[in-house]
C-alpha positions as a printed Julia matrix, in Angstrom:
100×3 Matrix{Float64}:
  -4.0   -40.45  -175.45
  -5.16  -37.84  -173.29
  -3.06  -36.37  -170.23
  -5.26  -33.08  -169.82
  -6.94  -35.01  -166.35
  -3.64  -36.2   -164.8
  -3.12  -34.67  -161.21
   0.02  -32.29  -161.24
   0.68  -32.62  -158.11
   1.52  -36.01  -157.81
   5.82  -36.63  -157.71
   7.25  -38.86  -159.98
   7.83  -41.52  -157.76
   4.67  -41.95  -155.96
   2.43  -44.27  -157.23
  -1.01  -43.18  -159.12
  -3.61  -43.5   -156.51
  -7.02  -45.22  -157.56
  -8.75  -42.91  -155.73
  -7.89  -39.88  -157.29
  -8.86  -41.57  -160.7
 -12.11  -42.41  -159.22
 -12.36  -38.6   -158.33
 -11.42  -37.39  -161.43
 -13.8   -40.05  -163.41
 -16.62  -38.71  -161.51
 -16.22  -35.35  -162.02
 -15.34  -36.09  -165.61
 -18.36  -38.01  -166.66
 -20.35  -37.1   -163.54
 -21.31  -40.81  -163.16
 -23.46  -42.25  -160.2
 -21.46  -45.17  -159.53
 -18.93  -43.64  -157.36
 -19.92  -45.76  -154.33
 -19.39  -48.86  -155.9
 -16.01  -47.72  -157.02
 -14.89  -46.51  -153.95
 -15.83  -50.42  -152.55
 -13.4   -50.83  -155.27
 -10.92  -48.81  -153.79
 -11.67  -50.43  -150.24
 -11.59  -53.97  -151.39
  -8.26  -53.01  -153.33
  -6.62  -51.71  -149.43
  -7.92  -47.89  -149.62
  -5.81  -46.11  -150.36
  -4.91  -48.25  -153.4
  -2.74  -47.8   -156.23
  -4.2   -47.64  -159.88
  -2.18  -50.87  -161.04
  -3.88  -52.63  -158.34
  -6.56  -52.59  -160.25
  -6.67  -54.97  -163.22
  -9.26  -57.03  -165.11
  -8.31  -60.0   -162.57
  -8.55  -57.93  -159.24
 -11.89  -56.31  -160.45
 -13.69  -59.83  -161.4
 -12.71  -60.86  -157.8
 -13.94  -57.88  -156.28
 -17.47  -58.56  -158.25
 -17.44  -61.93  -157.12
 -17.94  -60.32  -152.94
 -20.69  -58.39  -153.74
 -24.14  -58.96  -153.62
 -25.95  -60.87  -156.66
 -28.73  -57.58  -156.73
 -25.09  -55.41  -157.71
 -23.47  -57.08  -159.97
 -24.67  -56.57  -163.47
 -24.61  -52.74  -162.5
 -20.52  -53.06  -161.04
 -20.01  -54.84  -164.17
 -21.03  -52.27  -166.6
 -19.54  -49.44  -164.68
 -15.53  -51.58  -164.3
 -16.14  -51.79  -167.8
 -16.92  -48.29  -168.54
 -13.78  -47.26  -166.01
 -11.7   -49.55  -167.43
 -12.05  -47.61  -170.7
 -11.91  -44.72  -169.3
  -8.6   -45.77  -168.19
  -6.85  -46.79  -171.23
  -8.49  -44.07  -173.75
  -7.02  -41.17  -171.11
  -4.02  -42.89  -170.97
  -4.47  -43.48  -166.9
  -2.78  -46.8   -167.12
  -0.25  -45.73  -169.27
   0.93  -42.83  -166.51
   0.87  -45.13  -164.04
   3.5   -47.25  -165.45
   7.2   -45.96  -163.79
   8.86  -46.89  -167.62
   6.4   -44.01  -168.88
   7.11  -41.1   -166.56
   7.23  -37.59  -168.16
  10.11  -35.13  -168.78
């Protein structure tokens, strides 16, 4: 798992914001999807916390959007979605896995 992208500044006991994983996936990969994440973020209650976000919530929020976006949103949750787990995003978010 890699930690190298998690913000610093965040304390221990506020939540992981989606957002700022959006941010830091775009910058990372330097993807073109960031709009339909951050209707992700929106649909989620901007500003939303990461665990909002799970394979439930994100097959809802494809079900609101228009037929003509939907095979694109679907490819990019699932690219974020791995993003998520191989950087260990979801694991951080967790309050059992807080670090020393």
């Amino acid at each position: 798992m890699q930690f190298q992208n998690l913000p610093q500044q965040r304390h221990a006991r506020q939540p992981l914001l989606l957002r700022q994983v959006i941010d830091t996936y775009l910058e990372t990969y330097a993807h073109t999807g960031g709009p339909l994440l951050y209707q992700l973020d929106i649909y989620l209650g901007s500003p939303a916390p990461l665990l909002a976000y799970t394979k439930l919530t994100g097959e809802a929020w494809l079900r609101t959007l228009p037929h003509e976006q939907t095979q694109t949103a679907t490819a990019l949750l699932s690219d974020f979605r791995a993003y998520l787990r191989d950087e260990g995003w979801l694991d951080a978010a967790r309050p059992v896995n807080q670090f020393d």
